[in-house]
C-alpha positions in Angstrom: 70.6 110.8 73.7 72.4 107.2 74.4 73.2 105.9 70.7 72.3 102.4 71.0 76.1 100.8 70.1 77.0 97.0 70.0 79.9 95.1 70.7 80.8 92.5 67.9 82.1 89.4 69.2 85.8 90.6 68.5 85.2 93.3 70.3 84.2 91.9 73.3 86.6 89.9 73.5 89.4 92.1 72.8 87.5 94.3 75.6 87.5 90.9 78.2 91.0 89.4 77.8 93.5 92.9 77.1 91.1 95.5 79.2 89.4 95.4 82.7 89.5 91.4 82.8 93.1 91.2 82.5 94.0 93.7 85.3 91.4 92.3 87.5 93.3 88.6 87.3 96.8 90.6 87.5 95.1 91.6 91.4 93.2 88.7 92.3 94.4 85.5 91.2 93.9 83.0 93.8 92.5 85.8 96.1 90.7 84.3 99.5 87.4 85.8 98.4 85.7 85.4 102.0 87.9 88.6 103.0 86.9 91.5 103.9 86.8 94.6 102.0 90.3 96.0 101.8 92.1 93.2 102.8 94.2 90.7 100.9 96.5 88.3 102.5 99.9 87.1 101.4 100.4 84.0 99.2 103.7 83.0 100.6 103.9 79.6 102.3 105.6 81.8 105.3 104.0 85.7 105.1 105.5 88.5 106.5 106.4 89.8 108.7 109.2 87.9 109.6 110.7 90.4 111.7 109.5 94.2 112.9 109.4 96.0 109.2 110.4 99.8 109.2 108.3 100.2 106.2 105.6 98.9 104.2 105.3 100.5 100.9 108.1 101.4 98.0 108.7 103.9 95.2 111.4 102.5 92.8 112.7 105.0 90.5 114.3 103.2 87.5 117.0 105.6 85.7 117.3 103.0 82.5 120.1 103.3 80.1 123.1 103.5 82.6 123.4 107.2 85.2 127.2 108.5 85.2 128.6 108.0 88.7 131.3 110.5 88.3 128.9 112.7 87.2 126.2 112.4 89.9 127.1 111.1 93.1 130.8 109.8 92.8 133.3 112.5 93.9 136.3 112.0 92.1 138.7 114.5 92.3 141.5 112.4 91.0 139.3 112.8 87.7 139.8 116.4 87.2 143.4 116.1 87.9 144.0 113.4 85.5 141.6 114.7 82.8 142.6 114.2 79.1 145.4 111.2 79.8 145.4 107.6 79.3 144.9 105.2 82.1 147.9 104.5 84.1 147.3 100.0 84.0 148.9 98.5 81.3 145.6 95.9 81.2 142.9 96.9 79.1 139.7 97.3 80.4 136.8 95.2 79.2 134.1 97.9 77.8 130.6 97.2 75.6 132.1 99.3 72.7 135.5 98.4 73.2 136.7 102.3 72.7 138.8 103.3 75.4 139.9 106.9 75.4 141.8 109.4 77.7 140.0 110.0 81.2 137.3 113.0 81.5 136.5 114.6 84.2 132.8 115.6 85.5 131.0 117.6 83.2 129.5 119.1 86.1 130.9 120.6 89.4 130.5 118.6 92.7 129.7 120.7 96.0 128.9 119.4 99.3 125.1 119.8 99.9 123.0 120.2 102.9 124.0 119.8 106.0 125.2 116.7 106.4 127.9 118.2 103.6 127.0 114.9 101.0 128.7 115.7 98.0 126.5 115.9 94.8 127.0 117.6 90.7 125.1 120.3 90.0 123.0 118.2 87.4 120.9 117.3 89.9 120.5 120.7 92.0 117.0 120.0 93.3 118.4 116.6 95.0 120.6 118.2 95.9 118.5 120.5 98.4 117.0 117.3 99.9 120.7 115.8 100.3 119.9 115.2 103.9 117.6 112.5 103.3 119.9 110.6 100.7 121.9 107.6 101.5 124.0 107.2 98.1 125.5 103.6 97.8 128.7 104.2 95.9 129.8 100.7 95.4 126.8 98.8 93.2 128.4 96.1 90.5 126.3 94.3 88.2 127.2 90.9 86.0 126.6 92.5 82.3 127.1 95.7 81.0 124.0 94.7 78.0 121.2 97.1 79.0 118.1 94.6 78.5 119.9 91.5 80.4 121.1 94.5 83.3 118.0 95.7 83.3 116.4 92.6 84.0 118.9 91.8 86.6 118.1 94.9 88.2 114.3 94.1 88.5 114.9 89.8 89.5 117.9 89.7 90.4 118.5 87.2 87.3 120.2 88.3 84.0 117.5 85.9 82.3 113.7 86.7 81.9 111.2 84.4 83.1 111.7 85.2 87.1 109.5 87.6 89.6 110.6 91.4 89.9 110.8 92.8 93.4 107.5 94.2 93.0 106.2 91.1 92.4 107.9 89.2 95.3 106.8 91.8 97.8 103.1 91.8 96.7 103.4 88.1 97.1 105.2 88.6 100.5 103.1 91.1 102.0 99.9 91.2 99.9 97.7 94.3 99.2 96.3 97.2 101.5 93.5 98.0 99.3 91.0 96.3 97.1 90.2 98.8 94.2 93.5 98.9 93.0 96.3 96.6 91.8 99.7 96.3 95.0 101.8 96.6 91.9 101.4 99.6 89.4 103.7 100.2 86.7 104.4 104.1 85.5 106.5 104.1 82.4 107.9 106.9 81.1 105.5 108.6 78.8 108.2 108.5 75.5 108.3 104.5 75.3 109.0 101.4 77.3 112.2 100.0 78.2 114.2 97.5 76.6 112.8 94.1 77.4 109.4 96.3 77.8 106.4 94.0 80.8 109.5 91.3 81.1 110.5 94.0 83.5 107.6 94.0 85.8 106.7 90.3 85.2 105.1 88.3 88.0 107.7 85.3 86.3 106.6 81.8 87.8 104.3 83.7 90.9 100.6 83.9 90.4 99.4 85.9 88.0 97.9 88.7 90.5 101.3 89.8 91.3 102.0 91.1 87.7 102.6 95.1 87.6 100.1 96.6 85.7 100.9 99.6 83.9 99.1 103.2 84.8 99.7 106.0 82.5 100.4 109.5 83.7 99.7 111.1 80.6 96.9 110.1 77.9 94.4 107.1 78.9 95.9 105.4 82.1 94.7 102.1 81.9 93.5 100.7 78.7 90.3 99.2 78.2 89.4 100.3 81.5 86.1 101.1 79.9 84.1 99.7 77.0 84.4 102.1 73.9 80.7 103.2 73.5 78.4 103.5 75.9 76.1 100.8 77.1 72.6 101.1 77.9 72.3 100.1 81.9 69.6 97.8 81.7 71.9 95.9 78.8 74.7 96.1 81.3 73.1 95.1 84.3 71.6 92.0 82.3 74.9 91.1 80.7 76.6 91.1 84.2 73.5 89.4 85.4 73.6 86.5 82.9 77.8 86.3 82.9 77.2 85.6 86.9 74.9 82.8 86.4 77.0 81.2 84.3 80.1 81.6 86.0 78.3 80.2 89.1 77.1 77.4 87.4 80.9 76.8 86.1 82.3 76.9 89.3 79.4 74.4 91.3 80.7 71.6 89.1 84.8 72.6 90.3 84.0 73.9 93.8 88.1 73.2 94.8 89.5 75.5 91.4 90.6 78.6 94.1 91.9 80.0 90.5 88.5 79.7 88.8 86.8 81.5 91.7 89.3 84.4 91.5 88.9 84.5 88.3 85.0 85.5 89.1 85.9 87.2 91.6 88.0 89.7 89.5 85.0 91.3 88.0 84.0 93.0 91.2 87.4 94.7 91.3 86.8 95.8 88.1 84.0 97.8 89.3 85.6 99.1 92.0 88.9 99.8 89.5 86.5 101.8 87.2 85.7 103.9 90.2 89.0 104.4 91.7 91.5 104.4 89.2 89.6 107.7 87.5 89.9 109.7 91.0 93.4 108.8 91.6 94.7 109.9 88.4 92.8 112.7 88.7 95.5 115.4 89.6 93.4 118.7 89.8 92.3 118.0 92.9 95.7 118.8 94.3 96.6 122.2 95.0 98.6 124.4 93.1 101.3 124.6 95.0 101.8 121.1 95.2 101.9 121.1 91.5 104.6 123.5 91.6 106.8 121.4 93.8 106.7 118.7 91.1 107.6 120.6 88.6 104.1 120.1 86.9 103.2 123.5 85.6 107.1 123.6 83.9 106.9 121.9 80.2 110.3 120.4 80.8 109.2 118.6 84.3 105.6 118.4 83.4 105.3 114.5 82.1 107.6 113.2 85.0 105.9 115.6 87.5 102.8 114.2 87.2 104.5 110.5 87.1 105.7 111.2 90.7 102.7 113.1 92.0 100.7 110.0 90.9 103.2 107.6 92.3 102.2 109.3 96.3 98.5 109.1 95.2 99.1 105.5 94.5 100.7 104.9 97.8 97.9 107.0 99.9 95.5 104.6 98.3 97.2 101.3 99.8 99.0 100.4 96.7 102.4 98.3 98.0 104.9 99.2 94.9 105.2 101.3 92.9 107.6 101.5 89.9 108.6 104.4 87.8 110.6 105.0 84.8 112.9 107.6 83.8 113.9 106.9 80.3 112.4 105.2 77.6 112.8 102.8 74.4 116.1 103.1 71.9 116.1 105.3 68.9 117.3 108.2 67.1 118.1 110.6 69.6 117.8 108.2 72.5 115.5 109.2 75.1 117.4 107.4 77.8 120.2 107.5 80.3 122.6 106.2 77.6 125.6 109.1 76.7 127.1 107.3 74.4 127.8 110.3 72.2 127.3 113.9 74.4 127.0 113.2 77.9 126.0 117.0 78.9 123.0 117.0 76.2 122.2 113.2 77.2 122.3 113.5 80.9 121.6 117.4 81.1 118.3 116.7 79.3 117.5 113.4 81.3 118.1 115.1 84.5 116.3 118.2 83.4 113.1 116.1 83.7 113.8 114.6 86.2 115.5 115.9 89.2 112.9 118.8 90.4 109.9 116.0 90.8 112.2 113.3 92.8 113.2 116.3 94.8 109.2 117.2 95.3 108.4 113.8 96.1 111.0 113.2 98.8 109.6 116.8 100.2 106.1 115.8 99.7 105.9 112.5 101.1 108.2 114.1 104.6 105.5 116.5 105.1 102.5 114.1 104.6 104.5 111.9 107.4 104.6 109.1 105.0 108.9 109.2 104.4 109.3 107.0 107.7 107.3 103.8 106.3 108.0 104.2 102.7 111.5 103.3 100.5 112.3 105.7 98.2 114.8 104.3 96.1 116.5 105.1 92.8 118.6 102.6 90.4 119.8 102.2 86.9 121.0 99.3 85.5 124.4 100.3 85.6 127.0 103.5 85.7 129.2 104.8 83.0 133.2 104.9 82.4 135.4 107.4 83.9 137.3 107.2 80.1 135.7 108.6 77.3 133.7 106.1 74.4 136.6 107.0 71.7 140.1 106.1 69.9 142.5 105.4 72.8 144.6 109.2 71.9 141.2 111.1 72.1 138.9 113.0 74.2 135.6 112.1 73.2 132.3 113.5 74.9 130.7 110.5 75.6 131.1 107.6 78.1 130.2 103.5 77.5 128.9 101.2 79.8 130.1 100.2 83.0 129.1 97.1 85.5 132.4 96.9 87.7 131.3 100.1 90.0 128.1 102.5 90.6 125.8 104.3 92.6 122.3 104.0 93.6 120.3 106.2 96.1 118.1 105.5 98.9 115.6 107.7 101.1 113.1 106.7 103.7 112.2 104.0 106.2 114.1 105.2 109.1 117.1 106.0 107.6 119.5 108.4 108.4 120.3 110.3 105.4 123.4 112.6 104.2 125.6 109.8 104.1 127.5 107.1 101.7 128.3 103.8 101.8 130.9 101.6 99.8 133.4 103.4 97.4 134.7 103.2 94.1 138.7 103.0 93.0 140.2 106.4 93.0 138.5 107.5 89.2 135.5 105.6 89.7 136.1 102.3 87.8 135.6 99.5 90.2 133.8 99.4 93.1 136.3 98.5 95.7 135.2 99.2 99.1 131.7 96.9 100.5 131.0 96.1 97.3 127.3 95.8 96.9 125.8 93.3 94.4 121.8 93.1 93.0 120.6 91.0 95.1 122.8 92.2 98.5 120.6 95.1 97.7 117.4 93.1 97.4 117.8 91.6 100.6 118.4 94.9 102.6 115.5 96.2 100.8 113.4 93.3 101.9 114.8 93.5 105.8 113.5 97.0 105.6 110.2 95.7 104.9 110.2 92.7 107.5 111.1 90.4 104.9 113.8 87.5 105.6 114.8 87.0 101.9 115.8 83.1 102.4 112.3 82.8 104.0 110.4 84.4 100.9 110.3 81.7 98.7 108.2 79.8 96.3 108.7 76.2 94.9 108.7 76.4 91.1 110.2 73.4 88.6 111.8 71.5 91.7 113.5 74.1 93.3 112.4 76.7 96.3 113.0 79.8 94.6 114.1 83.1 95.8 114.5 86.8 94.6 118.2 86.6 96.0 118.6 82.9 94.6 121.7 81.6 96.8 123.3 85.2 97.4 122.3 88.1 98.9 123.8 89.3 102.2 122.4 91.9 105.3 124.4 95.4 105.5 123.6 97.0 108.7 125.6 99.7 107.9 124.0 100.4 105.1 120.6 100.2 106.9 121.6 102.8 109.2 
């Protein structure tokens, strides 16, 4: 029997403005609402496509607290040679910590991996197995070695907060595929946010719709998505009955507020949200064998398993971006990328999560034909020191922060995979060969999409803003 609950004002108001009203706005502010169903158009002043795209959708895997090049995808062999001694310059590189030991070689072996011979460590062996779809960019450089202000940078393009994240400019750019759900969904990872936490997948000065919006893989996936007690459906059909009348009324006397009548608009995706966002976190209805290829029935791949199997169900359900995180908040142990102190238990247990699901997803989303129109591409803020975080006469186990060189990987839209571009000096210091900045990568990203980045712009406070700001630069090579 229905127990006949009320909502206190509070309540209802805590329900409205942090539950279904909120992500509703996050999709549709300043939506056309004479559109048909499924269809949402750009904002830009000039929408893509600017050119022919080779892909329309992206998964960004963010690796936060700083991945070890020479321990992942850097091949340094002059590392193992030159393991335990002090650096050869007589200048004094410029570190977070300020410790500078002797140099340390990999803690795991590199081998060449799939056919294309791409040389990877062995803490990543499931990547490893998809090597031919990889193109690793060797030669990444950032402008702070802080985590929160790299991090940030990584998402905008800008060390500050207060500007758009790619996800944001691209749902702005391209607009949404489907009408149930947000273009930009957030998955963080299921131990904590990152430093800087929603600045990271802020909408900045862009309209509010363009915000991420954060879906769980584990728990409740969107809050507030329903009320807390049941509702009687006469009550609920009256409520929604009465709130339109009102809102009609409000909006006859301001027929020219487009945001107002998004606004009203939202609550129909809300209905549409409390019917689609249950299926497509629903993950039992995927077969077990798909599970396995995540990593989901494993207790040490489970949580980011089901992160990346959601991430494809996001995509299949016309959702533009999607962002995941591997790594979460600071603490004590930190469950992040950040070896300060042990790099085999730090990255051998962040890796351990990790690398079987982005291996499964790459092989999932090539046999569901979706790898040729969708970017596959995973970051972190920054890379790691060659030298170990210690006394300059010691051999520590850890490594500190590095922003001079770095690697990212790529997979998808077209291109071909098993290859490198740019290089780092011969320990894997400085990125000295086509070095590759934030937002060089941004705008390759956004030619692969049919984006010009100095077309995608948006006046704020005077100035005609862009994710790339003044820089940013095209790398065919790199495109492939």
């Amino acid at each position: 029997m229905l127990t006949d609950h009320r909502f206190n004002r509070r309540s209802w108001f805590s329900f409205a403005s942090r539950g279904v009203g909120s992500l509703a706005l996050a999709d549709l502010m300043s939506r056309n609402c004479s559109l048909p169903a499924g269809v949402i158009v750009p904002e830009a002043a000039d929408p893509a496509p600017h050119h022919q795209p080779r892909a329309k959708r992206v998964i960004h895997i963010c690796m936060f607290g700083g991945l070890s090049q020479v321990d992942s995808f850097d091949y340094k062999p002059d590392l193992e040679k030159l393991h335990g001694k002090s650096l050869s310059s007589d200048e004094k590189p410029d570190v977070f910590f300020g410790k500078i030991g002797l140099l340390r070689k990999s803690d795991w072996k590199f081998r060449q991996r799939g056919e294309s011979g791409l040389w990877i460590s062995e803490l990543f062996p499931h990547l490893g197995e998809v090597a031919d779809e990889l193109t690793v960019v060797n030669s990444m450089y950032a402008e702070t070695s802080n985590h929160t202000p790299a991090t940030f940078q990584e998402n905008t393009g800008f060390r500050l907060n207060g500007f758009p994240t790619f996800g944001a400019w691209m749902s702005y750019g391209m607009g949404s595929e489907t009408d149930e759900l947000p273009s930009y969904i957030v998955i963080p990872d299921t131990r904590g946010l990152p430093a800087g936490g929603s600045i990271n997948w802020s909408n900045g000065f862009l309209p509010a719709r363009h915000q991420g919006v954060i879906m769980r893989s584990k728990g409740t996936p969107v809050d507030d998505l329903f009320p807390a007690v049941q509702i009687p459906e006469s009550r609920e059909q009256a409520s929604r009955k009465l709130l339109d009348e009102i809102n009609q009324k409000h909006l006859a006397a301001r027929p020219d507020d487009n945001e107002l009548a998004a606004r009203i608009a939202s609550y129909g995706l809300a209905a549409k949200m409390q019917m689609a966002v249950p299926e497509v976190t629903d993950l039992s209805r995927e077969s077990p064998s798909t599970h396995q290829m995540y990593g989901i029935e494993n207790p040490a791949t489970t949580d980011f398993g089901r992160s990346c199997l959601l991430a494809r169900r996001l995509l299949e359900k016309g959702v533009r971006f999607v962002q995941l995180y591997s790594g979460g908040a600071f603490g004590s142990p930190r469950i992040n990328w950040d070896g300060h102190e042990n790099m085999q238990n730090n990255h051998g247990r962040e890796a351990g999560r990790a690398d079987k699901p982005l291996a499964g997803l790459i092989r999932d989303l090539r046999q569901r034909g979706m790898l040729d129109d969708t970017i596959v591409i995973c970051t972190s803020e920054f890379g790691r020191t060659p030298f170990t975080q210690s006394a300059s006469d010691q051999l520590g186990t850890g490594r500190d922060h590095n922003q001079n060189g770095f690697s990212i990987w790529m997979a998808g839209a077209g291109m071909p995979g098993g290859r490198t571009y740019g290089a780092t000096d011969e320990i894997g210091w400085q990125a000295t060969e086509n070095r590759t900045s934030w937002p060089d990568l941004h705008a390759n990203l956004l030619h692969l999409l049919g984006i010009n980045h100095e077309r995608l712009t948006h006046y704020h406070n005077g100035i005609q803003r862009r994710l790339t700001n003044v820089h940013g630069k095209l790398l065919p090579e790199l495109l492939g």
